[in-house]
MARLUMBA-23863 format. One record per residue (C-alpha): residue number from 1; x, y, z. Coordinates in nm, 2 decimals. Example, Ala and Ser with C-alpha at 12.3 -4.5 7.8 and 13.67 -1.06 7.14 Angstrom:
    k      xx      yy      zz
    1    1.23   -0.45    0.78
    2    1.37   -0.11    0.71
//
This chain:
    k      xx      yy      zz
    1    0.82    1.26   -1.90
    2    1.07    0.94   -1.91
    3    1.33    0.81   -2.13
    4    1.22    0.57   -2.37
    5    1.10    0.21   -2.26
    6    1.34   -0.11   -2.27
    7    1.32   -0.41   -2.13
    8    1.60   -0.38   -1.86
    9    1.48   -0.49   -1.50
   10    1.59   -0.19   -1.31
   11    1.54   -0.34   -0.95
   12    1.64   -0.65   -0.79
   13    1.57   -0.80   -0.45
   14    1.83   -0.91   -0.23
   15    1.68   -1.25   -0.32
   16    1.74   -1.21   -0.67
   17    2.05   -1.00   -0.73
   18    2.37   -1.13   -0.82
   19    2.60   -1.11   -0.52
   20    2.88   -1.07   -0.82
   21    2.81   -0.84   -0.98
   22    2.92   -0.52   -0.84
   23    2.90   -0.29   -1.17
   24    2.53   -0.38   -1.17
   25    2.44   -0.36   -0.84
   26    2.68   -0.17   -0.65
   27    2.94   -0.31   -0.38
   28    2.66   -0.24   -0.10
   29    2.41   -0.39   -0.29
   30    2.58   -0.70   -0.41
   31    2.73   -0.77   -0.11
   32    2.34   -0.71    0.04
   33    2.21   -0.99   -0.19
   34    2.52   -1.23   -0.12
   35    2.49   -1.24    0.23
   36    2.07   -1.28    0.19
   37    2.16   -1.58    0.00
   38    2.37   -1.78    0.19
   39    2.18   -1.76    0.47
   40    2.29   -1.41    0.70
   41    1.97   -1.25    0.87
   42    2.00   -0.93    0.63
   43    1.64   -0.74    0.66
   44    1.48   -0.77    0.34
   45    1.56   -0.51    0.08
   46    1.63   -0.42   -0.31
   47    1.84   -0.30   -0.55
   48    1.77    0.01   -0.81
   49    2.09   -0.07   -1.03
   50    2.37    0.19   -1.15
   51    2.17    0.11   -1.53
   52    1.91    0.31   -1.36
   53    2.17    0.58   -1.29
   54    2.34    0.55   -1.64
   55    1.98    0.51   -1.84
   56    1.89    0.87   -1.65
   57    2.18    1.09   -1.75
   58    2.22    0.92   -2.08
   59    1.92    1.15   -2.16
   60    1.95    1.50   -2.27
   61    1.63    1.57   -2.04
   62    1.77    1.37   -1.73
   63    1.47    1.12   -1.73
   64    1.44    0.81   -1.56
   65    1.34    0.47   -1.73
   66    0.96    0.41   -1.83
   67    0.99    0.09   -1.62
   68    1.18    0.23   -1.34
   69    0.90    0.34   -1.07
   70    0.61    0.02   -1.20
   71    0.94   -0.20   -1.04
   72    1.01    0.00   -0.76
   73    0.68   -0.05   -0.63
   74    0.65   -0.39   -0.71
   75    0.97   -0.40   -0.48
   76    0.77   -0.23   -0.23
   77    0.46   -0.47   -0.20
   78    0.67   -0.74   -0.20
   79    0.82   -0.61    0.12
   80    0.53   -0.57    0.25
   81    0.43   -0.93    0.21
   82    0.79   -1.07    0.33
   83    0.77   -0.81    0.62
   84    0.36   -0.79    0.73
   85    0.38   -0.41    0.72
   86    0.23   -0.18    0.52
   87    0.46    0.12    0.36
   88    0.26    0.43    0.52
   89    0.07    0.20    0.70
   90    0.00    0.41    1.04
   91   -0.03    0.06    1.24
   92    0.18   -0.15    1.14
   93    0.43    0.11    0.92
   94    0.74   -0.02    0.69
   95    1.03    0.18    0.73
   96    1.33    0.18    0.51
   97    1.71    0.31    0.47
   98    1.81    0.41    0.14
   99    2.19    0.36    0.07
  100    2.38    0.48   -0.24
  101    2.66    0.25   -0.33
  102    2.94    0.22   -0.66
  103    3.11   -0.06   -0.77
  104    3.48    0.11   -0.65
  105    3.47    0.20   -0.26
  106    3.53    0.56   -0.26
  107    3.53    0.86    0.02
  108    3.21    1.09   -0.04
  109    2.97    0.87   -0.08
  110    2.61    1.03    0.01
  111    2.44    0.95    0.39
  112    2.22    0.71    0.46
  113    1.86    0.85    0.49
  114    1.67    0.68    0.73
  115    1.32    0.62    0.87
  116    1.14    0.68    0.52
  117    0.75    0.58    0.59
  118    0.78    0.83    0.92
  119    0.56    1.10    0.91
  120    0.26    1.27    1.11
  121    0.05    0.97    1.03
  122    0.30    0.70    1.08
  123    0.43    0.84    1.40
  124    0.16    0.77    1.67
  125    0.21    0.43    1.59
  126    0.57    0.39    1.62
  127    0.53    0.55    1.95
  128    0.25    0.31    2.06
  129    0.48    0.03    1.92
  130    0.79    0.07    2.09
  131    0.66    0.25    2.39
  132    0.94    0.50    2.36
  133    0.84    0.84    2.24
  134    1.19    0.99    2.28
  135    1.29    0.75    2.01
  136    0.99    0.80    1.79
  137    1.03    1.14    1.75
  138    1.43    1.13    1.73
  139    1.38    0.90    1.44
  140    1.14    1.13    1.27
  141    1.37    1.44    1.31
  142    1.64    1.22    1.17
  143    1.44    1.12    0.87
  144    1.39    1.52    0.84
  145    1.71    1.62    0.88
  146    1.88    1.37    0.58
  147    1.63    1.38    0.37
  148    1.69    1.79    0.40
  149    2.03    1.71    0.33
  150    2.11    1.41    0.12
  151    1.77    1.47   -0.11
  152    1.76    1.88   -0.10
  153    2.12    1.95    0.00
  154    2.06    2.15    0.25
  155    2.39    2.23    0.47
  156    2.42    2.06    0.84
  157    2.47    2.37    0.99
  158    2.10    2.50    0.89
  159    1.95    2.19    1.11
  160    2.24    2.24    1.35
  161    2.17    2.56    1.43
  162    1.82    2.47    1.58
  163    1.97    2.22    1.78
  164    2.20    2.44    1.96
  165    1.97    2.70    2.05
  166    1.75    2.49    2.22
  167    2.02    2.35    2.41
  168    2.21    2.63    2.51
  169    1.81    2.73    2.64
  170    1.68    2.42    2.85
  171    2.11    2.46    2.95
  172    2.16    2.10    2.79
  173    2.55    2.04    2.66
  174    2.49    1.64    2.52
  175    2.21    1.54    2.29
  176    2.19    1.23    2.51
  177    1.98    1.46    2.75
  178    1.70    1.58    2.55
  179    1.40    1.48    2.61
  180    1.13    1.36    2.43
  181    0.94    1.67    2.43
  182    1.28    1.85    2.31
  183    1.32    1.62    2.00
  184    0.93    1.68    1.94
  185    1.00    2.05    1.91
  186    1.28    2.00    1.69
  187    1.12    1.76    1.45
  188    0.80    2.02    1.48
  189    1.07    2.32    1.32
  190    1.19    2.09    1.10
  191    0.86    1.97    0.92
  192    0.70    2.30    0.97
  193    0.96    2.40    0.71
  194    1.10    2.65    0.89
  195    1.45    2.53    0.82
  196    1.38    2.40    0.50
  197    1.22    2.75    0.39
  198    1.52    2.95    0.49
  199    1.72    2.69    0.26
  200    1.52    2.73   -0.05
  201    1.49    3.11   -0.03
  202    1.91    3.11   -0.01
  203    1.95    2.92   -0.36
  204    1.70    2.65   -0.42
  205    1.48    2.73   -0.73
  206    1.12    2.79   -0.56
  207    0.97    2.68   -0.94
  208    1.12    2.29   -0.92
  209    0.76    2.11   -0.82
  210    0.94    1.80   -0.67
  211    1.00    2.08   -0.39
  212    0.65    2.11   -0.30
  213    0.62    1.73   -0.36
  214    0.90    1.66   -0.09
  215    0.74    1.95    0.18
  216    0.39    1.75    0.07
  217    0.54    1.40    0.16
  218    0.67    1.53    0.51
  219    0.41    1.70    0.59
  220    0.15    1.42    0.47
  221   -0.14    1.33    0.70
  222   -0.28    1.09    0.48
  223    0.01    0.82    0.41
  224    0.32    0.82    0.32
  225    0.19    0.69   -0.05
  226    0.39    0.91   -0.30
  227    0.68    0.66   -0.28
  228    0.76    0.78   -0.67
  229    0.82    1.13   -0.58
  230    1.08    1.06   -0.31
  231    1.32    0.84   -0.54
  232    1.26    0.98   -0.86
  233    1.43    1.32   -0.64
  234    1.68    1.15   -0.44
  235    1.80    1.02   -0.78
  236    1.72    1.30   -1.03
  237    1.81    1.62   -0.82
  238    2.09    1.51   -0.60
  239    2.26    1.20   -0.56
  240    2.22    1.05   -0.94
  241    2.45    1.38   -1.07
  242    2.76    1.29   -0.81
  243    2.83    0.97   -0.92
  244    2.81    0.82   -1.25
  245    2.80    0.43   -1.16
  246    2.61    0.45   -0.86
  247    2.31    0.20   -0.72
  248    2.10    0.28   -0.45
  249    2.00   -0.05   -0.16
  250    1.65    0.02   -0.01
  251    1.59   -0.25    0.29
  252    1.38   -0.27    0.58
  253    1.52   -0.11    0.93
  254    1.51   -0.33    1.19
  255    1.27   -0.20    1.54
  256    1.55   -0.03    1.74
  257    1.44   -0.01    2.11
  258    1.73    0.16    2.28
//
């Protein structure tokens, strides 16, 4: 169910937004949209505005606007036509950072997750792309690991935890030495929900649905399609209830080679 429909647009490309107006838009995001329109190579991106935030708990049910997610994923295939990728496309995949931002800088703000589009689909083809399957699989477990955290609030000590066991066993001390293989082992816990099933037995309620959504999404062989499902619970179970005037910036990453 969703809160009753207005007209407000909800979303606004970089293109579009005003680079103003941070109460709408958010100091990351306006500042985004500025610096697209005078010219800076910013990767394409959009907006969901703090109206979004303040539309959602304005309602006694927490629900998000009717127009919200029909915008959102006009956003989307309009990256895909600025960027020639496809969002779960397993070829040619668009990936994307999602950044909360307020109109007041303030400490606390909520990580960056990154890498959303990876998943057992999408992967192969990053690693074919960039030739580097140590990154590939390091930006999968990443995209894991925040999304575990930012989305589920799960504690960095439960995907920490992993991490050090496997080092203190292959006798590793720096994450700059594991392998490829090592980062596919950790990103293979990960999805296989072994960490994220020891969370939600410790205190997350097993009846929410957008659980199983969120396991679904990461676990997805298909595509990475059910783009509603990931923002409607980044924004209604987590990072919507911490700050009252706060937008979230989706833009394309840029290929990162190193």
């Amino acid at each position: 169910m969703t809160a009753k429909t207005t007209s407000t647009s909800y979303t606004y490309s970089f293109k579009d937004g005003d680079g103003k107006n941070k109460k709408l838009l958010g100091g990351k995001g306006a500042n985004l949209c500025e610096m697209t329109q005078i010219g800076i190579n910013v990767p394409p991106g959009f907006v969901i505005t703090t109206e979004a935030c303040l539309s959602y708990l304005a309602t006694e049910k927490r629900e998000l606007p009717d127009e919200l997610m029909a915008q959102v994923q006009q956003q989307i295939k309009a990256l895909e036509q600025d960027t020639g990728k496809g969002f779960g496309n397993a070829d040619n995949m668009l990936l994307l950072s999602v950044r909360s931002g307020s109109a007041l800088s303030m400490p606390g703000m909520m990580d960056t997750i990154l890498n959303l589009g990876l998943n057992s689909t999408t992967l192969p083809g990053l690693i074919k792309q960039t030739g580097n399957a140590r990154f590939a699989w390091d930006a999968y477990r990443r995209f894991i690991q925040l999304f575990g955290k930012v989305a589920l609030d799960i504690a960095d000590e439960k995907f920490d935890k992993p991490f050090d066991i496997l080092k203190k066993r292959e006798g590793i001390t720096e994450d700059t030495d594991l392998s490829a293989e090592h980062f596919r082992e950790i990103s293979d816990l990960f999805r296989d929900n072994k960490v994220l099933h020891v969370a939600i037995g410790e205190g997350i309620d097993k009846t929410r649905t957008w659980y199983e959504d969120i396991l679904t999404l990461i676990n997805d062989d298909k595509k990475v399609a059910n783009f509603q499902t990931v923002v409607d619970d980044i924004m209604k179970n987590r990072m919507i209830m911490t700050f009252k005037e706060n937008s979230f910036s989706l833009a394309t990453l840029e290929e990162r080679m190193e």
